[in-house]
C-alpha positions in Angstrom: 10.8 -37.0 -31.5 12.9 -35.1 -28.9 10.8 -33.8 -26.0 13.6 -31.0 -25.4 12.5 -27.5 -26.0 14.0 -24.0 -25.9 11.4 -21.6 -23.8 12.3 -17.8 -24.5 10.9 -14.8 -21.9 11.6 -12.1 -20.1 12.9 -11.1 -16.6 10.3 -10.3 -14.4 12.4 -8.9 -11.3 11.7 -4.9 -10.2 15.4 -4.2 -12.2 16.1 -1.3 -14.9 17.4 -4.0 -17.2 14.4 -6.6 -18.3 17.4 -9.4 -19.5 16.1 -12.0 -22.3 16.8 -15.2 -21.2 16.0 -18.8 -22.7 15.2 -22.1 -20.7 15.7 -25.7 -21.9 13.0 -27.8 -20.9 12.6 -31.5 -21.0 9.4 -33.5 -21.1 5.9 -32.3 -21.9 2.8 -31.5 -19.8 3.4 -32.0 -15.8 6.8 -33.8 -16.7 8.3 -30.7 -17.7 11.0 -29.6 -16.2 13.6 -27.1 -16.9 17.5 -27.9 -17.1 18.9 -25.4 -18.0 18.7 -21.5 -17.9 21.0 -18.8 -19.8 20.3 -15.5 -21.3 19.7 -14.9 -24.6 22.2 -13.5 -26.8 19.4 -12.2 -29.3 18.7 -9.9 -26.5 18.9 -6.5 -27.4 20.3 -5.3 -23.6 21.3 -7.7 -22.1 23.1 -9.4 -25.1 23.0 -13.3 -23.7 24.1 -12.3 -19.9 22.3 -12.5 -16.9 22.7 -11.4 -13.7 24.1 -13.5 -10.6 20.6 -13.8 -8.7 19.1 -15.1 -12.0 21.6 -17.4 -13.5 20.8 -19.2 -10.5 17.1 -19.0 -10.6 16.4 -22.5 -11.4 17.8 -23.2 -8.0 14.7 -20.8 -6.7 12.6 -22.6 -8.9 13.1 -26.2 -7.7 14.4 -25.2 -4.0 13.0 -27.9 -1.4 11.9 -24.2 0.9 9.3 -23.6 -1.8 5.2 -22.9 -0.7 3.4 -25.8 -3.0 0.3 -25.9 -1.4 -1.9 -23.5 0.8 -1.0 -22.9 4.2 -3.4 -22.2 7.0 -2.2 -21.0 10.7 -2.2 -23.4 13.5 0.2 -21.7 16.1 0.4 -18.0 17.5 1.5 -15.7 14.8 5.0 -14.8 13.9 5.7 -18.6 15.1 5.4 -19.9 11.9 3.5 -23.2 12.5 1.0 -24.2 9.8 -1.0 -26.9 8.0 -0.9 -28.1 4.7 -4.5 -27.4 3.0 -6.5 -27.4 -0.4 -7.1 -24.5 -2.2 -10.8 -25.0 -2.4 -10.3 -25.0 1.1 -7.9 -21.9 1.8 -10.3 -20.1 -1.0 -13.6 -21.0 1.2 -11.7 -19.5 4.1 -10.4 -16.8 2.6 -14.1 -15.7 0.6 -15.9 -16.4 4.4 -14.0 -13.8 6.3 -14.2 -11.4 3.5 -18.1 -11.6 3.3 -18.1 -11.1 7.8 -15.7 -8.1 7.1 -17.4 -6.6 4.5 -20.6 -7.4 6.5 -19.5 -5.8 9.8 -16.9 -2.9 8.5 -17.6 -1.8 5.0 -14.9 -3.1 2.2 -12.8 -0.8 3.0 -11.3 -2.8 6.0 -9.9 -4.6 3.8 -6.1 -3.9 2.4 -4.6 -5.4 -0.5 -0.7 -4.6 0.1 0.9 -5.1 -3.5 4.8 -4.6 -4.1 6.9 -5.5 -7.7 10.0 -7.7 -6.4 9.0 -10.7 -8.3 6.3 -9.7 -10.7 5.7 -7.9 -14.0 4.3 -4.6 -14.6 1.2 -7.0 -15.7 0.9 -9.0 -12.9 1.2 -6.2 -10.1 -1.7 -4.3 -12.3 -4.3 -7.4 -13.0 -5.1 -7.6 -9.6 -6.8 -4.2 -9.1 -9.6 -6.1 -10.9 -10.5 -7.7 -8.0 -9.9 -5.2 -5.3 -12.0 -2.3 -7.7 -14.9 -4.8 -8.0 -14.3 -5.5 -4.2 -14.2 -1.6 -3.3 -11.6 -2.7 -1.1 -9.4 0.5 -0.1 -6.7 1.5 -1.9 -3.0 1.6 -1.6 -1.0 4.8 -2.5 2.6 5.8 -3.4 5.4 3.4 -2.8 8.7 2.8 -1.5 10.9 4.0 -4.4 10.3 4.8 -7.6 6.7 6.8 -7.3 8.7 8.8 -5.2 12.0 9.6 -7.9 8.8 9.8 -10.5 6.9 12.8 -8.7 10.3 14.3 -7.8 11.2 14.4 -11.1 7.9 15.1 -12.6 7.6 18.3 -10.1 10.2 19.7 -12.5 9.6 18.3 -15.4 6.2 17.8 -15.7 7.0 14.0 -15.8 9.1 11.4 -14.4 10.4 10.2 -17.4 14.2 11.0 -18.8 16.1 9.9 -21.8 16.6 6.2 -22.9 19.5 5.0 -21.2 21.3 3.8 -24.0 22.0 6.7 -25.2 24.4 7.3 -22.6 26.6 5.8 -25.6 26.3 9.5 -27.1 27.2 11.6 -24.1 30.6 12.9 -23.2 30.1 13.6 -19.7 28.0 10.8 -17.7 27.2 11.8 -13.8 26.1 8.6 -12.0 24.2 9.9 -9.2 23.8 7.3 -6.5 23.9 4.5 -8.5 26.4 1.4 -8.3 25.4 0.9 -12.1 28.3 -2.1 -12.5 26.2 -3.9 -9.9 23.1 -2.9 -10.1 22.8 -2.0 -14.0 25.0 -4.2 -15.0 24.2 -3.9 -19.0 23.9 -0.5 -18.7 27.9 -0.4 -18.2 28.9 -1.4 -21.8 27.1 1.3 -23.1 28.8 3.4 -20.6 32.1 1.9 -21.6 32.0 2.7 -25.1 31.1 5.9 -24.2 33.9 6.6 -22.8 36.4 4.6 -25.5 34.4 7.9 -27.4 36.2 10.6 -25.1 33.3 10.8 -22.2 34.1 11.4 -18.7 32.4 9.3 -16.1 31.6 10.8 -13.0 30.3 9.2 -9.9 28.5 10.6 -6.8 28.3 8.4 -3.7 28.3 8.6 -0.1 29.7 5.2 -0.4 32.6 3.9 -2.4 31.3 1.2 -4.7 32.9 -0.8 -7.6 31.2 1.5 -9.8 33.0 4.3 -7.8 36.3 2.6 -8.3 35.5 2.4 -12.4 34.7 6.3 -12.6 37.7 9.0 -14.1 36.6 11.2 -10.7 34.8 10.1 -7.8 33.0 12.5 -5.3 31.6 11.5 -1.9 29.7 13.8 -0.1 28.5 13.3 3.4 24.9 10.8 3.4 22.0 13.3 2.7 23.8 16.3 1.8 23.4 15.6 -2.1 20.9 18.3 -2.8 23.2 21.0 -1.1 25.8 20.1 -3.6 23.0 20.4 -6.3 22.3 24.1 -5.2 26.1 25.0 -4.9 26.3 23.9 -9.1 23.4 25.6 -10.0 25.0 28.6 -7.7 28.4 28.4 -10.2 26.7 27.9 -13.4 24.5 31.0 -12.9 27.8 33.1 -11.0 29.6 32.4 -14.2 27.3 32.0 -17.1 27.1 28.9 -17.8 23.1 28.8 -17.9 21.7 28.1 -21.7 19.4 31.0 -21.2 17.9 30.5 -24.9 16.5 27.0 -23.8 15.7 28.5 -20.3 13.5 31.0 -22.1 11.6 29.0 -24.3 10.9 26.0 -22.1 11.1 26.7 -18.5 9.5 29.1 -15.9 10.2 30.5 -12.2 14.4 30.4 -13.3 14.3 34.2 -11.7 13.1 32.2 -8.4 15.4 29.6 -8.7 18.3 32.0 -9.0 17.7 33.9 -6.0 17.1 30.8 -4.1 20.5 29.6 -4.7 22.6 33.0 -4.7 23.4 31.8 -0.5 24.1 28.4 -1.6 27.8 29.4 -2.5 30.2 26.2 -2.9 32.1 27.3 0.4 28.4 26.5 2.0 27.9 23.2 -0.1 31.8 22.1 1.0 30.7 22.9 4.8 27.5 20.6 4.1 29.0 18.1 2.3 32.1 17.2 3.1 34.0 18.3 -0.3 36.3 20.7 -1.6 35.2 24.2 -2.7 37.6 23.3 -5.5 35.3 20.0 -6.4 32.4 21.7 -6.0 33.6 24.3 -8.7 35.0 21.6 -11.2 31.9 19.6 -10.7 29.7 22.7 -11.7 31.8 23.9 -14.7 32.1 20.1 -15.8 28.5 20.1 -16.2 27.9 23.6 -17.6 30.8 23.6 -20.4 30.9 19.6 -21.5 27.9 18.4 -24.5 26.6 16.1 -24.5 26.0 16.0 -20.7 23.5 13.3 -18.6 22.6 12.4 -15.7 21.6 8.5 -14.6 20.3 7.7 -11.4 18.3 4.5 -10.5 16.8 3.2 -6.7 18.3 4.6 -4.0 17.8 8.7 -3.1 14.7 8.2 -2.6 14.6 5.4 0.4 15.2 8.1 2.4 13.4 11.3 3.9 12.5 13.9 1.7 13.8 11.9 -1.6 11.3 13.6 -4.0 13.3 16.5 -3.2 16.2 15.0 -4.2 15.0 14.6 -8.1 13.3 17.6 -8.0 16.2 19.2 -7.3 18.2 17.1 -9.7 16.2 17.5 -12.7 17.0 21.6 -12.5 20.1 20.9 -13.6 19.8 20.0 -17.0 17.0 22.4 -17.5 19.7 25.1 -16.8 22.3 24.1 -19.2 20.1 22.9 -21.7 21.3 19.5 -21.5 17.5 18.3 -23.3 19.2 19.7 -27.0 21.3 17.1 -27.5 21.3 13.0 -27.9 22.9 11.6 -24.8 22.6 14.5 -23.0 19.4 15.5 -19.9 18.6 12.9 -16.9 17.9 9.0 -17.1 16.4 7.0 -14.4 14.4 4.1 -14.6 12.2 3.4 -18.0 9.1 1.5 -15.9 6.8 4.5 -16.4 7.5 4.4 -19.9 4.8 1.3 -19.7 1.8 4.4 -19.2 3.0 5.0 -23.3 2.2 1.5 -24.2 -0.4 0.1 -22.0 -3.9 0.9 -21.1 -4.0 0.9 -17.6 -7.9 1.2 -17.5 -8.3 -2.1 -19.7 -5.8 -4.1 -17.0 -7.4 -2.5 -13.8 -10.7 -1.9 -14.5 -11.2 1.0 -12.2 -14.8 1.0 -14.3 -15.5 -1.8 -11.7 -15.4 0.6 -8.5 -19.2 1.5 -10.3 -18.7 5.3 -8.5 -17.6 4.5 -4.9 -14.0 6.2 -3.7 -12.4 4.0 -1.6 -10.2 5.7 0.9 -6.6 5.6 -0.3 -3.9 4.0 2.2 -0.5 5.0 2.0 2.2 2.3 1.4 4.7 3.6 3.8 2.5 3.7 7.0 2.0 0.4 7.3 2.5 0.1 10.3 0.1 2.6 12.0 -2.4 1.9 9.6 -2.6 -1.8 10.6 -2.8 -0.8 14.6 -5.3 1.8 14.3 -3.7 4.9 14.0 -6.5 7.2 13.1 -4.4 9.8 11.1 -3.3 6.8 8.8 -6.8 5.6 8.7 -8.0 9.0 7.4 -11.0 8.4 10.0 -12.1 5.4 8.4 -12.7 1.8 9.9 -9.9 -0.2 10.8 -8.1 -2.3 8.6 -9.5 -6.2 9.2 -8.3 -8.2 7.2 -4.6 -7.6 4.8 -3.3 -9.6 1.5 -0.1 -9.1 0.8 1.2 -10.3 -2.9 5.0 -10.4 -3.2 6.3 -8.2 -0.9 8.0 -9.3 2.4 6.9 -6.0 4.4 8.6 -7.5 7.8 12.0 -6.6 6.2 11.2 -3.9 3.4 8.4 -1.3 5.1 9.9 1.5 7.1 9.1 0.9 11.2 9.3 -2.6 11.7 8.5 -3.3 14.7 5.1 -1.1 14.2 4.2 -3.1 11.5 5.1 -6.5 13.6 2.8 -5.3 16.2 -0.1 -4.9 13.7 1.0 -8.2 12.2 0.4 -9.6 15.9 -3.6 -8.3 15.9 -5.5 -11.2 16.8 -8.7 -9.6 14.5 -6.5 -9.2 11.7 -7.0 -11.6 9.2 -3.9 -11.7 7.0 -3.2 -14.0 4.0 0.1 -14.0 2.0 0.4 -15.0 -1.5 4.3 -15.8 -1.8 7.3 -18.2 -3.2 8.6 -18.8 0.7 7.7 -18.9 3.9 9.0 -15.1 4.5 8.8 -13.3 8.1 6.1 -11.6 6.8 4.3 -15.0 5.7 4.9 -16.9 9.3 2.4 -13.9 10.5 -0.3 -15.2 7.8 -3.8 -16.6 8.9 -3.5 -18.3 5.4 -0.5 -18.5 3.0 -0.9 -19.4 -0.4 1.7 -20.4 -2.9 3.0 -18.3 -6.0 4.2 -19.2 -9.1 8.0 -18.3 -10.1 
């Protein structure tokens, strides 16, 4: 009997697509090891093909850099010099300092510090579990797509959109910010056959991308001056009638507020702002306000940058004004992850049931940094953070003000673990580092 086996799953990388793939594994039991990777061409997406990073990611699997044992400090932090220990031994550590912080400052000196790069929806959410039985304090917000979501969900009362795939119906497709061919990659076929259909592709960038080089029309305003062009179309579809003032009716409210706000944002304006034509600015607006189906698609991007909630909340007018919603293929798609509050209970993963009435403060992701060297604003008044575990996220190169978060990094009183693939920048500042899984 052959001991070689086809393994199916799914993609667990923080990407709109979720690929299929399917490993060949030889051996059984701790002999197992996997050959060969490919995607699987059952898949409905993704349709067999993976992505560069993952075609490859049996090479990540079996690299000779990976963590397989705990790691405990022995030189100054940030130098990276540690000692190969058990895990009964890094978890003894780990529960001791714990049990003096929670002693000394309350549990809520302690910080889990959770991002999504290399998990699943599931695995980010399990470990709430802990930190809700722990009453450890919580983290807040994030550094992308909470943000798009409560832009988005400012106007539409939530920050979900259409199914991307039915981009195949639409005959006008705005990518806004998004380098889709790289990025999406499998969303592009669907985009393509759209267009073998008659749709236009447009695409709005302040940088020229191979997805800008695929579009019928590319537009690049000047970086951060998106949502002026935004006003100036909402400015020529309500100068010339272009609203859908039936759908406006019956499913919006504040439109007569809206329509004074952007009576000054004429296109000449917008084109001073931007960078673009008044002519563009016009086309672009009767585009949108004449073509049906119209959508839409943005992804990760807008809103790594200051005030990018307003960016989707301004967005997500648009389709509300030409009733875009009517029709199949038509309205505004971003990324389907908060499509998992449909089809999972939250409570029964997290157990917020745990927290037994206490309210731990909430932390907010982006101010790392002064939060971990006692900024008192961050700390909402509360005791300083003591001890940090950070679970797949590499904050030294992905948390805005790094050298503020170095610094906190650098506390001697800080206890830090890391729970990681690699010894990441972020890892060689770890009291304790303990392996992940791929």
């Amino acid at each position: 009997m052959s001991d070689t086996r086809i393994v199916h799953g799914t993609c667990h990388h923080d990407c709109p697509d979720s690929c299929g793939w399917q490993v060949t594994v030889d051996g059984t039991g701790a002999t197992a090891h996997a050959v060969q990777l490919r995607g699987n061409p059952l898949h409905p997406f993704s349709k067999g093909e993976l992505c560069p990073k993952v075609n490859r990611f049996l090479d990540r699997v079996y690299s000779p850099d990976r963590i397989l044992r705990p790691l405990r400090r022995i030189g100054a932090k940030g130098e990276g010099r540690f000692e190969e220990i058990t895990w009964a031994e890094a978890l003894t550590e780990i529960a001791t300092r714990f049990r003096s912080i929670i002693d000394q400052h309350g549990a809520e000196a302690i910080m889990p510090y959770v991002s999504a790069g290399n998990q699943s929806l599931l695995s980010i959410m399990f470990g709430d579990r802990f930190w809700h039985h722990l009453g450890a304090s919580r983290v807040t917000g994030a550094l992308c797509g909470a943000t798009a979501g409560a832009g988005a969900a400012t106007t539409n009362g939530t920050g979900k959109g259409i199914d991307p795939s039915d981009l195949v119906h639409s005959k006008l497709i705005i990518l806004w910010g998004t380098n889709t061919r790289l990025t999406n990659r499998h969303l592009w076929p669907v985009i393509e056959e759209a267009r073998a259909a008659g749709a236009q592709v447009i695409v709005i960038d302040p940088l020229r991308t191979i997805t800008a080089e695929s579009a019928d029309w590319f537009l690049q305003p000047l970086p951060g001056t998106d949502v002026a062009l935004m006003l100036a179309m909402m400015h020529v579809l309500i100068r010339d009638d272009l609203v859908d003032q039936e759908w406006v009716a019956a499913h919006t409210v504040g439109f007569e507020d809206l329509a004074a706000h952007v009576a000054d944002w004429t296109p000449a304006r917008a084109a001073a702002a931007t960078g673009l034509s008044v002519a563009d600015i016009e086309r672009l607006a009767t585009l949108y306000g004449t073509i049906r189906p119209a959508a839409i698609r943005t992804l990760i991007g807008a809103e790594h940058h200051e005030h990018g909630a307003m960016f989707f909340r301004t967005l997500t007018c648009l389709p509300a004004l030409v009733g875009a919603w009517r029709d199949q293929g038509g309205g505004y798609a971003r990324s389907v992850g908060v499509w998992s509050n449909d089809v999972m209970d939250h409570a029964a993963l997290t157990r917020p049931d745990l927290l037994a009435g206490r309210s731990p403060r909430e932390l907010a992701m982006v101010h790392l940094g002064r939060v971990l060297t006692g900024d008192h604003d961050a700390l909402h008044d509360g005791p300083p953070v003591q001890a940090v575990v950070m679970i797949s996220v590499n904050a030294m190169v992905s948390v805005p003000n790094t050298e503020l978060v170095r610094q906190g990094l650098l506390r001697d009183d800080l206890f830090t673990v890391v729970h990681d693939q690699f010894l990441t920048d972020t890892a060689r500042y770890a009291d304790i580092v303990l392996p992940a899984t791929t």
